[in-house]
VOGU-3710 file (C-alpha; in Angstrom, 3 decimals, decimal comma):
1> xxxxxxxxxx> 13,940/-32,054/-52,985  14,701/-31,228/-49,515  17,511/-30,716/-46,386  18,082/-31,680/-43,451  16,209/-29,399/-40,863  13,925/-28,534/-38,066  10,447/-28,556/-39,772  10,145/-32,378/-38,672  13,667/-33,571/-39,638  13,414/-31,592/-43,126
11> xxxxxxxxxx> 13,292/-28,161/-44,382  12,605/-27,055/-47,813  15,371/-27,016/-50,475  15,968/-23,174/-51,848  16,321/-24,717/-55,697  12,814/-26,174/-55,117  11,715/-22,381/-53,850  13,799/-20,870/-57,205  11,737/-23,115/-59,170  8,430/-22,315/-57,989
21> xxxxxxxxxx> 9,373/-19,235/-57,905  9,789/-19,085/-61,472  6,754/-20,320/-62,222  4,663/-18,002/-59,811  6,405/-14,980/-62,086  5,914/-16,460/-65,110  1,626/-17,139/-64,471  1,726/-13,470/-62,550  2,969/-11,776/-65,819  0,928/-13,979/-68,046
31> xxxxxxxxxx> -2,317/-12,943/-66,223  -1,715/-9,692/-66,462  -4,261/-8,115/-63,727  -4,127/-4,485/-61,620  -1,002/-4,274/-59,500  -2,839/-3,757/-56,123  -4,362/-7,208/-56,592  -0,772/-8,650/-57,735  0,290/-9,703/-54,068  -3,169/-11,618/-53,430
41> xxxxxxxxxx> -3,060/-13,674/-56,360  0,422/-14,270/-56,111  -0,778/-15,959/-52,690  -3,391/-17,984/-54,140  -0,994/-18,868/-56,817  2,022/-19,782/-54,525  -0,463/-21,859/-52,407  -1,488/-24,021/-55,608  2,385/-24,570/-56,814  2,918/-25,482/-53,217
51> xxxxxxxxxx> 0,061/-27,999/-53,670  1,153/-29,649/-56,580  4,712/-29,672/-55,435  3,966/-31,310/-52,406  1,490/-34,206/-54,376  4,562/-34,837/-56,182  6,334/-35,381/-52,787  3,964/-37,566/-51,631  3,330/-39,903/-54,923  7,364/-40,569/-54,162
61> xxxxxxxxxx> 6,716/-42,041/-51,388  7,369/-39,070/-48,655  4,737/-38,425/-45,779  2,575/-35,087/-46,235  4,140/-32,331/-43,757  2,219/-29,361/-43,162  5,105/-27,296/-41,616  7,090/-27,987/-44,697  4,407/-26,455/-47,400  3,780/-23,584/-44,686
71> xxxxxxxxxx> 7,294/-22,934/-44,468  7,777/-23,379/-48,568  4,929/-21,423/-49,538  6,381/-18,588/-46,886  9,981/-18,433/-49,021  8,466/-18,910/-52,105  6,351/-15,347/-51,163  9,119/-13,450/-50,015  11,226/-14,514/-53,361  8,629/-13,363/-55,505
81> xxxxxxxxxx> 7,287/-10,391/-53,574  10,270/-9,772/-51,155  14,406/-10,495/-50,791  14,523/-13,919/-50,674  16,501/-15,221/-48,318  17,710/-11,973/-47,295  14,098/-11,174/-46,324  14,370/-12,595/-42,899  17,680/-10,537/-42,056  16,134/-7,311/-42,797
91> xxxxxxxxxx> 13,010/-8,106/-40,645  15,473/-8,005/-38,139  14,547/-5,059/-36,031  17,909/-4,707/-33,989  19,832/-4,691/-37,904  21,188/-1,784/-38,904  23,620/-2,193/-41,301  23,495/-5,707/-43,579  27,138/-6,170/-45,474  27,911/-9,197/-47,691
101> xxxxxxxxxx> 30,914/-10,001/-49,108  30,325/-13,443/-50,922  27,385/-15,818/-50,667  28,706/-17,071/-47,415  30,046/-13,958/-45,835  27,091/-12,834/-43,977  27,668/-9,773/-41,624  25,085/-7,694/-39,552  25,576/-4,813/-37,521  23,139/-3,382/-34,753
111> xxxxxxxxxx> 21,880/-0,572/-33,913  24,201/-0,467/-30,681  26,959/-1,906/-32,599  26,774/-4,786/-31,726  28,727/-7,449/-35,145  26,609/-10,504/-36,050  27,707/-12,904/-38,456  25,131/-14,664/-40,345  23,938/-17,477/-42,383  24,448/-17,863/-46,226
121> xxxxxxxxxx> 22,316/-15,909/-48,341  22,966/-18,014/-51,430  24,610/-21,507/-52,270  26,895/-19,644/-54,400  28,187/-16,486/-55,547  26,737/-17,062/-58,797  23,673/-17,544/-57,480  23,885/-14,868/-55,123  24,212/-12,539/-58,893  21,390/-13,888/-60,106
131> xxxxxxxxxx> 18,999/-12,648/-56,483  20,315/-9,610/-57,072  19,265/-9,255/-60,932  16,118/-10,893/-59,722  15,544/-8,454/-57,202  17,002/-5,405/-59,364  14,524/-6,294/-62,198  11,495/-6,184/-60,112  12,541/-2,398/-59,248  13,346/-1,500/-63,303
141> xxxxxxxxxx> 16,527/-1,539/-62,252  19,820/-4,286/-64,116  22,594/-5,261/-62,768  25,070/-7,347/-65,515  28,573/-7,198/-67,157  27,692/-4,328/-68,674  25,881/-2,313/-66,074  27,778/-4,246/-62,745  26,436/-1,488/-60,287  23,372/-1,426/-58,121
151> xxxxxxxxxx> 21,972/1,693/-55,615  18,379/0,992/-55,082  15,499/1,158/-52,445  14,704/-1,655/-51,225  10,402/-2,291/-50,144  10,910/-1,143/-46,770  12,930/2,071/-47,693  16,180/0,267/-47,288  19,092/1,110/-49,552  20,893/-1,517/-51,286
161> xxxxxxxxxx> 24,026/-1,202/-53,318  25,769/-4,349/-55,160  28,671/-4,211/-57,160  30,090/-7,093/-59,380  32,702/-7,672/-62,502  35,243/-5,016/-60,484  35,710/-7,400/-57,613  36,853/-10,956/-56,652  33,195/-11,482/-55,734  30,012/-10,123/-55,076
171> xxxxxxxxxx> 29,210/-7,686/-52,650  26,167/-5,435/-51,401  25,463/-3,717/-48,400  21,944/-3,215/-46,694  21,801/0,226/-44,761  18,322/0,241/-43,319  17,220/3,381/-41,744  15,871/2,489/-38,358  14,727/5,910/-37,664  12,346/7,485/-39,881
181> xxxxxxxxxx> 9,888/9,679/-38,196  12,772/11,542/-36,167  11,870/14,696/-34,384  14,178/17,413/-32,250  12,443/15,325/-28,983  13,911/11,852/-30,335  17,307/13,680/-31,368  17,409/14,999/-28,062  16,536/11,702/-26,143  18,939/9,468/-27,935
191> xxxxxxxxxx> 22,123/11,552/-27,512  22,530/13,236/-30,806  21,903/16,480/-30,106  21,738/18,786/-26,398  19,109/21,144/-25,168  20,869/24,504/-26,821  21,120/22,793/-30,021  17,259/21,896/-30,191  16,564/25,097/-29,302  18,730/26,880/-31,945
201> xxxxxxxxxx> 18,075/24,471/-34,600  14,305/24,903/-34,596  14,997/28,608/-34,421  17,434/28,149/-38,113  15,001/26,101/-39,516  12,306/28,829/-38,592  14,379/31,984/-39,950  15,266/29,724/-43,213  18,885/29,336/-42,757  20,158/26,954/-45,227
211> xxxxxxxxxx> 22,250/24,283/-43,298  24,492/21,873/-44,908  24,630/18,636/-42,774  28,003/17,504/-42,810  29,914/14,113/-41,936  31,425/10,888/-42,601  29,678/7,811/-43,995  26,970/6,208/-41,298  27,754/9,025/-38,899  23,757/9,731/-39,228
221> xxxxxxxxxx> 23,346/12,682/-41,459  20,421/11,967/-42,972  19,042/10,967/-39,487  19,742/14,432/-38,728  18,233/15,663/-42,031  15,104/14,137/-41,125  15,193/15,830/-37,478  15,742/19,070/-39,423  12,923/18,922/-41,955  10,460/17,788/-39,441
231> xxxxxxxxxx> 10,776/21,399/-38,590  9,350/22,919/-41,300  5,577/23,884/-41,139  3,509/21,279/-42,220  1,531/24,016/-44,489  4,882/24,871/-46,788  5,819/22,745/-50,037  9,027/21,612/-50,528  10,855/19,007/-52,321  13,238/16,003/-51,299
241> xxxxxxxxxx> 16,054/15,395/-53,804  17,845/12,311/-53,762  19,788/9,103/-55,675  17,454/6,773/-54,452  14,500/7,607/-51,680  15,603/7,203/-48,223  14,095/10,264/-46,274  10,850/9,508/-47,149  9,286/12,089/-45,884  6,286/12,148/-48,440
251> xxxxxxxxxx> 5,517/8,958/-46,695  5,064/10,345/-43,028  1,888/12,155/-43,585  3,908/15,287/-41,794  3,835/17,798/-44,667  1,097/17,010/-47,480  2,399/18,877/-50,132  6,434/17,452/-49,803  7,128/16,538/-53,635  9,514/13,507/-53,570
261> xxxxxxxxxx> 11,623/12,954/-56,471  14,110/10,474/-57,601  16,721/9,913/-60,086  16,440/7,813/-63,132  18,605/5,132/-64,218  19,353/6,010/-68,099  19,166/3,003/-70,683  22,041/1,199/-72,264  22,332/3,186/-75,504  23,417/6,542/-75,249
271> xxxxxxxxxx> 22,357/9,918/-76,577  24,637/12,836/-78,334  25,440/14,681/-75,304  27,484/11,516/-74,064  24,715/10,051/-71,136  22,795/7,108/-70,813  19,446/7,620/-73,343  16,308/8,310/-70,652  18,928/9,271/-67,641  17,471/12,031/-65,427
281> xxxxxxxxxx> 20,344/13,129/-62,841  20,128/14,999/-59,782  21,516/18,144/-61,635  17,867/17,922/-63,758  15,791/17,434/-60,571  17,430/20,027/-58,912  16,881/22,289/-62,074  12,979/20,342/-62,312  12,318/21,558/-59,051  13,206/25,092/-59,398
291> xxxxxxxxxx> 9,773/25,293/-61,645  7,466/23,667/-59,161  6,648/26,760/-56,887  8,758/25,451/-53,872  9,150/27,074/-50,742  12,185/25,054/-50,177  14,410/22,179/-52,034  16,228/19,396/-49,718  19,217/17,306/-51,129  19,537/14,100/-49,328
301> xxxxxxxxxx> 23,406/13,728/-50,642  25,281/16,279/-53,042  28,418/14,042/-54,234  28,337/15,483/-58,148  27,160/18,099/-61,065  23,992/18,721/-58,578  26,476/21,096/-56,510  25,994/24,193/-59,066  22,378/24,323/-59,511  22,084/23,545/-55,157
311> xxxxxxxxxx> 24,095/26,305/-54,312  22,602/28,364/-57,193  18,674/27,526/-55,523  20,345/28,293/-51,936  21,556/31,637/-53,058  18,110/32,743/-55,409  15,960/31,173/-53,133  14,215/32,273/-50,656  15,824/29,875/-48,115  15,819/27,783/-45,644
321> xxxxxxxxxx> 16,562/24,380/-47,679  19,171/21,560/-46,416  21,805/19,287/-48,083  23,994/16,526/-46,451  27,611/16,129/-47,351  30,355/13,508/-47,184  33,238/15,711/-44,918  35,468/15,198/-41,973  34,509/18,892/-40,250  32,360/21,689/-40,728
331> xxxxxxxxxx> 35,478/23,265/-42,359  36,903/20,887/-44,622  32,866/20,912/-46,055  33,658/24,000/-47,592  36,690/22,839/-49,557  34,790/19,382/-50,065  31,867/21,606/-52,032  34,689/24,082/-53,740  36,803/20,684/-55,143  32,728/19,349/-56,375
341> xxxxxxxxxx> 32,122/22,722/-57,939  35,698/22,736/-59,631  35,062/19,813/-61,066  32,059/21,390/-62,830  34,222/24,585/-64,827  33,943/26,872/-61,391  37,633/28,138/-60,448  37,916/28,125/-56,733  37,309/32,082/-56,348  34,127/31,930/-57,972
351> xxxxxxxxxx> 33,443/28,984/-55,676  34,241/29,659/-52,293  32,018/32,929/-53,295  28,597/31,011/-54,550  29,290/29,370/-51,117  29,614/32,271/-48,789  26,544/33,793/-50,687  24,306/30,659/-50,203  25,308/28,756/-47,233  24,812/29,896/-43,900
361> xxxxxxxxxx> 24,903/26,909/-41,186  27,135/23,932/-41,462  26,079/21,253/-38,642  28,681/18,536/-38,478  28,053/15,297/-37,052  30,225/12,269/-35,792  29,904/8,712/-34,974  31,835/7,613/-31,465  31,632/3,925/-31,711  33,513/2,315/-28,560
371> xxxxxxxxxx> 31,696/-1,101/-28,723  35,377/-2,921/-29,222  35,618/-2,631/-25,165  33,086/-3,844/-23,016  30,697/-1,812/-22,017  31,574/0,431/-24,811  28,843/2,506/-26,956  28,278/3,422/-30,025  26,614/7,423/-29,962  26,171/9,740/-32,853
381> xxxxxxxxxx> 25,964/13,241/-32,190  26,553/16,687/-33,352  30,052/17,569/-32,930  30,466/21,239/-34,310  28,090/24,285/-35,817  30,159/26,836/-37,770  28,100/30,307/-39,356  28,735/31,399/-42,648  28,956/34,737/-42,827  29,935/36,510/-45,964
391> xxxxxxxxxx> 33,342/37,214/-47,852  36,769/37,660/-45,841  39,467/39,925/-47,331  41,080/36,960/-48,674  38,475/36,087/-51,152  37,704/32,994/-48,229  34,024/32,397/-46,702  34,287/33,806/-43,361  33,515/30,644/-40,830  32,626/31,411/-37,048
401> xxxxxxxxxx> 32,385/28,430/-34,003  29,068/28,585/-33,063  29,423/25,152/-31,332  32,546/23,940/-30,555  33,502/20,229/-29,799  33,586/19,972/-25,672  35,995/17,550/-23,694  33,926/14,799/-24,470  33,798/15,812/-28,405  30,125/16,904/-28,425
411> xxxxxxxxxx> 28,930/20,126/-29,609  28,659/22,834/-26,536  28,191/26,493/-27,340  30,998/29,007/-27,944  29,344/31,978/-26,367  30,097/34,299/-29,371  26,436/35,367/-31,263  26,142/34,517/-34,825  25,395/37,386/-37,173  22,396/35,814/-38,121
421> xxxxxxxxxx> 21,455/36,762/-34,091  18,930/39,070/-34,872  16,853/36,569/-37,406  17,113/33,982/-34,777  16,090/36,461/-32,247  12,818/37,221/-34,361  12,599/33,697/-35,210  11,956/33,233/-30,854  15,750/32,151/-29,966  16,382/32,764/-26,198
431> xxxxxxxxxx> 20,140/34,348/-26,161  21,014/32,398/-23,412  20,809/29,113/-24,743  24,243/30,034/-26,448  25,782/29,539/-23,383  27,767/26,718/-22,140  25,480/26,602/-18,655  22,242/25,995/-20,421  23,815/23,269/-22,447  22,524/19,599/-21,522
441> xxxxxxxxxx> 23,129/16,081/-23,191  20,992/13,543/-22,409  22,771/10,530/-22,912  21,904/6,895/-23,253  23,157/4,218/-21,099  25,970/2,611/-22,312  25,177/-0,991/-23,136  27,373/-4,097/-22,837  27,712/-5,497/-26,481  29,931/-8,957/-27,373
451> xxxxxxx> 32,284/-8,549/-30,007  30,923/-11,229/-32,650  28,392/-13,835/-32,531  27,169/-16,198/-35,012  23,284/-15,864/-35,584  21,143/-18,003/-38,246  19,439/-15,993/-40,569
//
């Protein structure tokens, strides 16, 4: 079967590439064979489905097309191997952001901000279930009435999360990290941070302050996080600590002895403490990692139990690891990490004393997204530094501007030395940079963006 299309008046038909697809799996799993060769043979198998499908199309009386099998055979592969047909969208380079509400409600999001609306992912929401079981399984990950929740990376170090049963219809969102190997220089260049802050960041990072990266969802935390980390000498091993892997970092080649870990997904029966039989949560990791003869431990999100044993590393430790954290200001991260630990049997005293004890930076960051006027940007940057600095008389952490937000909302320097000023002294931070006259953003050009356009996928 085909539709109507551009490959000489016909393009193929996705239930034909479903089919095949099928069928590829099915001889792939039957063959058995070393993974590292699974992707070659899956070619030479996809080529010879393609084959016989398309002697089939011709003993019905169609004309051979070339561009059709090519263009087949190139679905079929990313089905089996990739995300179907949202393969092409996240190919995209410009895409930032992928959100779909639906099989036909398509939206894309650029790096500038730019909204694209594209083409149907599916032929129905049904079907659009079944790609994401598909793609779930080949990850060892399920997604079904029982289990209707998805967070996974994706090939290309993409997250994906899905949800299903709790709404009218299915939805997932792409967030694809378009910035991976991020250093001070690139932070610096793009707008997110100024001259002083490079300077007294890689001064922190050097002294071992642990920094909480605070902020609100797609403000670019963990963009930050990686800025941060790329800090560390390459000769020091450390751990990432995350949900699912986004940072990476064990991929970059920057630090050969990073240990990346990852939690796991527990099974559907469950054990006598209450959880999922086989689930490892971030709270064991963290606690796994304590025993691995780390230099440092960095949390890509703390949003659960993993608060206790973070702070607890933070404060034992001998420094100098990083967490990011959902928050609207450097401030209100403090109460966001007291309310996580309360949750955990911590009263609030206790609390907001494991967190003056452990913390000592909190780097806040914001997203000022102006694209709804023309010639509007969209910038993320660091808006405020605050020092923590030990126990106030009202059982409080004591929080001091270290950065404050300028006119424009960006981060400029308060003037008033941290108590940490000595360490960052030794650790080779010029004093002056802490003033507002040898602050400097370096801003990109604002670019004109239209508010919506349709785009094929």
């Amino acid at each position: 079967m085909s539709a109507e299309g551009a490959l000489g008046g016909i393009t193929p038909a996705w239930e034909d590439v479903r089919l095949i697809r099928d069928i590829v799996v099915e001889r792939l799993s039957t063959e058995g064979g070393r993974s590292e060769h699974r992707r070659e043979r899956g070619r030479a198998v996809i080529q010879e489905e393609v084959r016989a499908w398309a002697h089939k199309r011709v003993l019905a009386g169609q004309p051979p097309n070339g561009a059709l099998e090519a263009e087949l055979q190139t679905r079929v592969f990313n089905s089996v191997f990739g995300l179907g047909r949202l393969q092409p969208l996240i190919e995209r380079p410009d895409v930032e952001n992928i959100e779909i509400n639906g099989y036909d409600q398509v939206w894309m999001r650029t790096r500038t901000g730019e909204l694209l609306r594209g083409e149907p992912v599916a032929d129905s929401d049904q079907e659009l279930v079944d790609e994401l079981r598909y793609i779930a399984s080949q990850a060892g990950r399920s997604l079904s009435t029982t289990s209707p929740r998805l967070h996974m990376e994706l090939p290309d170090g993409s997250r994906l999360a899905a949800v299903i049963e709790t709404t009218r219809r299915p939805h997932a969102v792409i967030r694809r990290h378009l910035l991976q190997d991020v250093t001070m220089n690139d932070l610096t260049a793009n707008g997110t941070i100024s001259d002083s802050l490079r300077a007294f960041f890689v001064t922190a990072v050097r002294a071992r302050k642990n920094i909480v990266v605070s902020g609100a969802q797609n403000s670019g935390k963990t963009t930050l996080m990686r800025g941060l980390v790329a800090l560390i000498p390459p000769h020091e091993r450390f751990a990432t600590l995350e949900q699912e892997y986004e940072l990476h970092l064990d991929r970059l080649g920057r630090h050969p002895h990073v240990v990346a870990m990852q939690v796991r997904e527990g099974g559907s029966e469950y054990g006598p403490d209450g959880r999922p039989a086989g689930e490892v949560g971030l709270q064991d990791i963290v606690r796994d990692a304590l025993r691995m003869n780390l230099s440092r431990i960095v949390v890509g999100e703390v949003r659960g139990p993993e608060v206790v044993p973070m702070l607890d590393a933070m404060t034992t430790g001998d420094g100098g690891s990083l967490c990011t954290l959902h928050a609207r200001s450097a401030r209100d991260a403090v109460e966001r990490l007291v309310v996580l630990c309360g949750r955990y049997g911590i009263a609030p005293d206790i609390a907001y004393r494991v967190i003056a004890g452990a913390v000592d930076l909190i780097v806040h960051v914001d997203l000022l997204d102006d694209t709804w006027r023309e010639g509007g940007r969209r910038l993320r940057y660091v808006r405020e530094v605050v020092e923590v600095a030990g126990i106030a008389e009202t059982g409080r952490p004591t929080i001091s501007d270290i950065y404050k937000p300028g006119a424009d909302g960006r981060a400029e320097p308060t003037g008033v030395p941290p108590v940490c000023m000595p360490e960052l002294q030794r650790a080779g931070l010029d004093p002056r940079w802490l003033q507002s006259a040898h602050s400097t953003w370096h801003t990109p050009p604002a670019r004109s963006t239209a508010p919506l356009r349709q785009v094929g996928a």
